[in-house]
VOKEPA-24778 format. One line per 10 residues: their letters; for each residue y negated, x, z negated of C-alpha. Coordinates in steps of 0.2 Angstrom, whole numbers, plus 2048, in hexadecimal, padded with zeros to 3 digits. Layout:
residues N
a = Y,X,Z; ...
***
This chain:
residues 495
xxxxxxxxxx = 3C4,9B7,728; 3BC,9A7,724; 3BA,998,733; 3AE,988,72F; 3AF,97D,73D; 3A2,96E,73B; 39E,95E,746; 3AB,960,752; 3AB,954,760; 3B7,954,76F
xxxxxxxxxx = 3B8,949,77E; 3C6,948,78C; 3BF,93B,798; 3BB,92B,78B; 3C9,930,77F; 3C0,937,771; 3CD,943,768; 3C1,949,75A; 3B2,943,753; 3A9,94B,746
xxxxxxxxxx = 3B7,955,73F; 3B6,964,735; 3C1,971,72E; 3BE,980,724; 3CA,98F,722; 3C7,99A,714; 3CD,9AD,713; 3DD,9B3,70F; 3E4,99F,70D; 3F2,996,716
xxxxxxxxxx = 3EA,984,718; 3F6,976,720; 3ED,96C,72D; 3F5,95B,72F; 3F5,94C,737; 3FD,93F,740; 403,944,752; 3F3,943,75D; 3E6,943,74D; 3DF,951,756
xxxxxxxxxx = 3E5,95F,74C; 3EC,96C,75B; 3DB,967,764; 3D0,96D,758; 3D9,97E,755; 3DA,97E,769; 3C6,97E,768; 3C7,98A,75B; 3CF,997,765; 3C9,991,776
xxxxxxxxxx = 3D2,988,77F; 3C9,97A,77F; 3B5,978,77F; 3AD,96C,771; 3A2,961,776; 397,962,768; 397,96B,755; 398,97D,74E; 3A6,98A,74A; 39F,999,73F
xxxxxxxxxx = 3AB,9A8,73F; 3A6,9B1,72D; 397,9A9,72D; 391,9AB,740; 391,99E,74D; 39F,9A1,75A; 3A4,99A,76B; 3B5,9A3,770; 3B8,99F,784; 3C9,9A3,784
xxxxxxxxxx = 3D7,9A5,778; 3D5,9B8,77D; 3C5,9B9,777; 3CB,9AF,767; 3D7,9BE,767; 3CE,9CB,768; 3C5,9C4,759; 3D4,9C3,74D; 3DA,9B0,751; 3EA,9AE,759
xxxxxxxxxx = 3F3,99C,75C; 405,99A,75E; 405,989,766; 414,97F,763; 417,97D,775; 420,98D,779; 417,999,783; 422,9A5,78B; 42A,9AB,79C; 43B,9A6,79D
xxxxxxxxxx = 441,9B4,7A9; 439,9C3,79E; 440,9CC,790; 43D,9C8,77D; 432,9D9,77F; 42A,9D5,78F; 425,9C5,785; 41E,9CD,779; 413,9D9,781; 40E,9CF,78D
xxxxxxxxxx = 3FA,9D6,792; 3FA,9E0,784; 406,9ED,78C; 406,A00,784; 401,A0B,790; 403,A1D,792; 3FA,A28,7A1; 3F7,A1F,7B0; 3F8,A10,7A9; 40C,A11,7A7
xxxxxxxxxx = 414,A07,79B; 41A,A12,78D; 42A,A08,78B; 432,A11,77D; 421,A0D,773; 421,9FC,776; 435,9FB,770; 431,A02,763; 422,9F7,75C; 42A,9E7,763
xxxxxxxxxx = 43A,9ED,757; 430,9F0,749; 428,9DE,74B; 437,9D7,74C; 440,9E0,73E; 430,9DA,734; 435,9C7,737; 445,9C9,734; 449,9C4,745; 45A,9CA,74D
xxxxxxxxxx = 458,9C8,75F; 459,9D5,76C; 44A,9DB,773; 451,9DB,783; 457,9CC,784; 451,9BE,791; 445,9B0,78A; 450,9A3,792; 460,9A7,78C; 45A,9A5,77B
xxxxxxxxxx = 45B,995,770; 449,98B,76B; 44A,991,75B; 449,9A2,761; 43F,9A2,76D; 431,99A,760; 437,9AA,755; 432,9B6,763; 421,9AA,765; 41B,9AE,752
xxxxxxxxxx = 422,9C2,756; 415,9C3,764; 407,9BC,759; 40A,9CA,74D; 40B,9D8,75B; 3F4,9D4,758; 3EB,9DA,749; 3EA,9C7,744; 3DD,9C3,737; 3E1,9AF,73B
xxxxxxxxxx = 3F1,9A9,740; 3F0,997,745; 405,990,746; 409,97E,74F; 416,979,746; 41F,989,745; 430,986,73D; 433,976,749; 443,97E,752; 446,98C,745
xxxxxxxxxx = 457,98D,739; 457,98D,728; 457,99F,724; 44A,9A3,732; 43D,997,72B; 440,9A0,719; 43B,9AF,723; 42D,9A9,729; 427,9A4,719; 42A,9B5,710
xxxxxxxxxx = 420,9BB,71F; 412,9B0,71D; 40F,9B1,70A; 410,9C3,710; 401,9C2,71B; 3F9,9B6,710; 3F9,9C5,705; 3F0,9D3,70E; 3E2,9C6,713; 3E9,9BE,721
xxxxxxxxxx = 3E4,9AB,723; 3F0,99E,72B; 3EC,98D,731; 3FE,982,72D; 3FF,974,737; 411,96C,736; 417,95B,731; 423,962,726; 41B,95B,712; 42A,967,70B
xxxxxxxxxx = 422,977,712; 411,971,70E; 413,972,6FD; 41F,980,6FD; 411,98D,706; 401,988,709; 3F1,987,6FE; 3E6,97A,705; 3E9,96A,70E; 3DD,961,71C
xxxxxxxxxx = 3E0,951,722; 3DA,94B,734; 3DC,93A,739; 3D8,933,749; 3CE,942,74D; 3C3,93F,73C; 3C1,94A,72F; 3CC,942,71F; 3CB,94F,712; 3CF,961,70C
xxxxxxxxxx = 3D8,963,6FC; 3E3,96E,6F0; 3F6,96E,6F1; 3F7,96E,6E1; 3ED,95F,6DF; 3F5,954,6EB; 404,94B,6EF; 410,945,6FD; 40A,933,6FB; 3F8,93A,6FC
xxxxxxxxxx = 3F9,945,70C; 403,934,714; 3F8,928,70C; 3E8,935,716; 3F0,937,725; 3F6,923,729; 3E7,91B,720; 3F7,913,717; 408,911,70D; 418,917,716
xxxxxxxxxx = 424,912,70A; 436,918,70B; 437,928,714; 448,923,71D; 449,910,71E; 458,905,719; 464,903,725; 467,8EF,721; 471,8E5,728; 47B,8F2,736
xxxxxxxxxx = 48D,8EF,739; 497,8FC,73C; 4A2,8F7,74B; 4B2,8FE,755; 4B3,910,75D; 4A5,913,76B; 4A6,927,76E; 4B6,930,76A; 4B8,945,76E; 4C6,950,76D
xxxxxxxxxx = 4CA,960,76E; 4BA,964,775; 4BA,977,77B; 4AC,984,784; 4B1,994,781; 4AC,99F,770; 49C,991,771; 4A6,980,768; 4B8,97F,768; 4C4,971,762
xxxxxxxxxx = 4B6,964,760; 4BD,952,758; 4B2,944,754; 4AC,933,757; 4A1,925,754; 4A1,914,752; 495,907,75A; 486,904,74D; 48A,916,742; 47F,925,743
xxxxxxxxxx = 48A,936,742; 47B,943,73D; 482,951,742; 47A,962,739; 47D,977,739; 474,985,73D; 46B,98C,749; 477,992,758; 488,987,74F; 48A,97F,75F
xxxxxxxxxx = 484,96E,75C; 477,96C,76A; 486,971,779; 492,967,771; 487,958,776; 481,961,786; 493,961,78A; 495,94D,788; 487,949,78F; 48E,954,7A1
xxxxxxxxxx = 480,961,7A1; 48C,970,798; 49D,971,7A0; 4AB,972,794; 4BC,97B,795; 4C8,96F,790; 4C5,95E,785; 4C4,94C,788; 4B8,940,784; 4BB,92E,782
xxxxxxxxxx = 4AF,91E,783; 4B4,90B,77D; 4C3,913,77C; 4C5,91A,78F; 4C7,92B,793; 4B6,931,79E; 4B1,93F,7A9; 4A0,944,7A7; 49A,951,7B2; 487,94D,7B4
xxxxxxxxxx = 479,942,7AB; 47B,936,7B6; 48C,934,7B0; 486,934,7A1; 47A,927,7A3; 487,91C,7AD; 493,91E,79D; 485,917,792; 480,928,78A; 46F,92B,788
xxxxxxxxxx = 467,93B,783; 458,941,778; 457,956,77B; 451,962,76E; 444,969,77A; 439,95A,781; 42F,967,78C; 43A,96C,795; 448,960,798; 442,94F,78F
xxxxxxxxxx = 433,94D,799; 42B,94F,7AA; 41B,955,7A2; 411,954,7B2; 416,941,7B4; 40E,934,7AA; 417,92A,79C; 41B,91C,7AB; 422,928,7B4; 42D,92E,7A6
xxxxxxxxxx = 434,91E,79F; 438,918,7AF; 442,926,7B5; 451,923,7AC; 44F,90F,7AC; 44D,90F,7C2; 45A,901,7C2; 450,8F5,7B5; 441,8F7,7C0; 446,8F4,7D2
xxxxxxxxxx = 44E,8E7,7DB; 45B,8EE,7EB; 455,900,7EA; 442,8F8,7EA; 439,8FC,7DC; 42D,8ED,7D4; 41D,8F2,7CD; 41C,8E3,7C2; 42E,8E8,7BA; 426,8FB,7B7
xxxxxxxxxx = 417,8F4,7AD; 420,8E6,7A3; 42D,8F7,7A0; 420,904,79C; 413,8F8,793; 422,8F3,786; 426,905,782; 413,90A,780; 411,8FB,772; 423,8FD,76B
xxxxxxxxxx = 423,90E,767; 40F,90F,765; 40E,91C,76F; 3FA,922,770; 3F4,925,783; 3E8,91E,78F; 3F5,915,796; 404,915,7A2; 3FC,920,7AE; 3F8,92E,79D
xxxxxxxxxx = 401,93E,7A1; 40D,943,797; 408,955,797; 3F6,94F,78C; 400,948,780; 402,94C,76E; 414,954,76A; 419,941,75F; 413,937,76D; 41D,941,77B
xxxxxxxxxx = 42D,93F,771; 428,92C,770; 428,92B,782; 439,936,782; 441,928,777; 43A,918,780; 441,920,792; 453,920,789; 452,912,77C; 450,907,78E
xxxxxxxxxx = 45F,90D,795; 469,902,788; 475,90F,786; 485,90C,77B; 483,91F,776; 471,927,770; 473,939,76C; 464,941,764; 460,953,763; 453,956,756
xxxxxxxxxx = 44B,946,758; 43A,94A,74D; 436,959,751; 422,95E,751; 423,94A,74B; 416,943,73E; 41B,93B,72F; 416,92A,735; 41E,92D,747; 42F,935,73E
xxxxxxxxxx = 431,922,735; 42E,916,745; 43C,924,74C; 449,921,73E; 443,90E,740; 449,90E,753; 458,915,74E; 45D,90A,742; 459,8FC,74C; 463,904,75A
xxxxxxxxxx = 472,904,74E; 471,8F3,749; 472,8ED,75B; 482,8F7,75B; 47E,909,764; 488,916,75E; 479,924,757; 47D,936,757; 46F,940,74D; 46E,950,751
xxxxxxxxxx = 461,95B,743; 45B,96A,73B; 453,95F,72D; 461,95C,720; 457,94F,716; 456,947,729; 46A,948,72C; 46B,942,717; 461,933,719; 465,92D,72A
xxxxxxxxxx = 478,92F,72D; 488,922,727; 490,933,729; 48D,947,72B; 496,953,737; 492,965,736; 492,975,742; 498,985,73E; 49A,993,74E; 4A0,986,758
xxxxxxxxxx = 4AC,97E,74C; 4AA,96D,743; 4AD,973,731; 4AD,960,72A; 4A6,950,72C; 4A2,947,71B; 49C,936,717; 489,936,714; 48C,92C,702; 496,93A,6FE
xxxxxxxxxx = 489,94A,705; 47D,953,6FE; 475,964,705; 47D,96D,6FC; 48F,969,704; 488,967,716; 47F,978,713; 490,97F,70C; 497,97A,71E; 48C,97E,727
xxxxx = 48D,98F,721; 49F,990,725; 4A7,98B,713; 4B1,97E,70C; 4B0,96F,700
***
């Protein structure tokens, strides 16, 4: 199927999020789509598919002019989305999820159960995915809830698959699978539109590149004819230099965090670690090692079985965020959606939530402290909106992890733990992050980064500790690591 979309214009009140832009998908290719976070890349696939309505421009379909009301309709046409905002029903089954209004029916319109088992299996089995069908949607991790997201794309005759950032919460070994499946359907003619801020997978799988930035129309090339500094150079209209920025000038100080023994069951057991004021411990292992409820547990919102934690020294009790908040822990969460953010509320809203004692004066909050509070973190972390009053659910996914970061970098905690920090996160967004956080260091907050992205862990941390099922197989000086031997841990070996 091939899609030409031409002089594309789109509007939301007098924020104009595309203008002029253009894109054009030929058959059977997988063509990367990238952008910096809110270049209006997800808005112009969203028109695509029907979500939104463009103001103005044309999208030919194989040639004919098309105007798809609804991502049904889009559907029912061959073009499937898989948003990077997940999509499901928390209290279903992976199945139910997956046949959601497109039910196999037998007389009377009964469900034919044991068909519907069967091809959701097949799906699965197809993916490489090994997750029970039955299983409930909210006791699944991220990673596998995206896993059953692309699974339920597949259960369409798809001759377009449009993927958000698709490997954003998947493991290692899933995201190869992915892959094999995609140059799979790249082979029997299936086109996929790539859009991810991930320049390794770009050149590992797709064919053509576009560039959008600030919803204009940059330029389409071959990967083979392009390189990193290029797509950067494209995308930010400039040089970004060192992809991880030197940490200058940080002095590692005395002991801030220390845990021991820290035990839940067969989910982490005998957990020992600690940091020290201005260090960041990247902390790295597979999907499902235990490293997000080992810092659940610090934080108070995981109760552990037996253990101790000790700040500045000082054994603490944690047994809630506000404790946590109180100890001078603050806490970036892996899923933004649904725990980072109050999506319905607006980015003044957000930052002040956690910051209610800097803004008011005897339980009274002042107006004037809010917008000195707010109007920082909008112009430190560049964060693109309207303004204060922008909601946060009609941002891109960079700017809402922005906001994420400013609400707990005003805290001033002594403890930052950050789960998968740049996730969905553009290459010029991902640097001002590591920026933060080096700056965060040098003022003497003890960093812990928790990430999927090994380059990330590599070039960010003073030192590495790594997951496997629960158990912490070693923690190794960054100097001294290399993928290879955190991979090797990670995987359960030995150095």
């Amino acid at each position: 199927m091939k899609i030409e979309m031409k002089g594309i214009n789109k509007s939301f009140g007098s924020n104009q999020v595309l203008k002029d832009a253009g894109f054009l998908l030929e058959d059977g290719e997988v063509h990367a789509l990238m952008g910096e976070n809110g270049a209006g890349k997800s808005t112009l696939m969203k028109i695509l598919t029907g979500v939104y309505t463009r103001d103005s421009g044309t999208v030919l379909v194989d040639g004919q002019e098309v105007i798809y009301k609804s991502p049904q309709e889009a559907e029912k046409a061959g073009i499937v989305f898989i948003y990077q905002e997940l999509n499901v029903l928390f209290d279903l089954t992976v199945e139910e999820n997956l046949f959601m209004g497109k039910e196999i029916t037998k007389g009377f319109g009964i469900c034919d159960r044991k068909a519907m088992r069967a091809k959701a299996q097949e799906v699965m089995d197809r993916m490489g995915v090994n997750i029970p069908i039955n299983a409930v949607m909210s006791d699944l991790s991220v990673g596998q809830q995206q896993m059953v997201e692309i699974c339920k794309a597949l259960m369409v005759d798809a001759k377009v698959l449009i993927m958000d950032e698709p490997t954003a919460a998947l493991t290692q070994s899933e995201t190869e699978g992915l892959f094999r499946l995609i140059k799979s359907l790249r082979e029997k003619g299936v086109s996929i539109v790539y859009i991810s801020h991930r320049m390794e997978e770009i050149f590992e799988l797709c064919d053509r590149i576009t560039i959008l930035r600030d919803g204009t129309y940059v330029d389409t090339k071959y990967i083979k004819d392009i390189n990193m500094d290029d797509i950067v150079r494209m995308m930010i209209g400039r040089e970004i230099g060192e992809r991880y920025p030197k940490r200058e000038g940080i002095t590692i100080g005395d002991e801030v965090i220390r845990v021991e023994g820290l035990t839940k069951g067969k989910t982490f057991r005998d957990v020992n670690f600690s940091v020290k004021a201005g260090e960041v411990l990247g902390v790295s292992g597979l999907m499902g090692a235990g490293r997000t409820e080992i810092m659940q547990a610090i934080f108070g919102n995981l109760p552990y079985d037996s253990g101790k934690v000790y700040i500045g020294g000082k054994e603490v009790r944690i047994k809630n965020a506000r404790d946590a908040i109180n100890a001078g822990i603050g806490f970036i969460t892996e899923d933004r959606k649904t725990e980072g953010l109050l999506l319905e509320k607006s980015i003044s809203d957000n930052i002040v939530l956690a910051n209610l004692d800097k803004v008011s004066d005897k339980g009274v909050v002042k107006k004037n402290k809010v917008n000195d509070i707010v109007k920082k973190g909008i112009e430190e972390f560049r964060i693109k909106c309207f303004g204060p009053q922008h909601e946060c659910n009609n941002l891109s996914g960079g700017n809402q992890q922005k906001v994420v970061f400013a609400k707990w970098v005003y805290t001033d905690p002594k403890i930052l733990i950050l789960d998968e920090p740049t996730r969905g996160v553009d290459i010029g967004a991902k640097k001002e992050i590591y920026s933060v956080i080096n700056d965060l260091a040098a003022k003497g907050v003890a960093i812990i980064l928790v990430s999927s992205e090994l380059p990330e862990v590599l070039g960010m941390s003073d030192r590495i500790m790594v997951v496997h099922e629960g158990h912490i197989t070693g923690i190794i000086d960054a100097a001294e690591a290399d993928q290879e031997k955190v991979m090797t841990l990670a995987t359960g070996g030995t150095l």
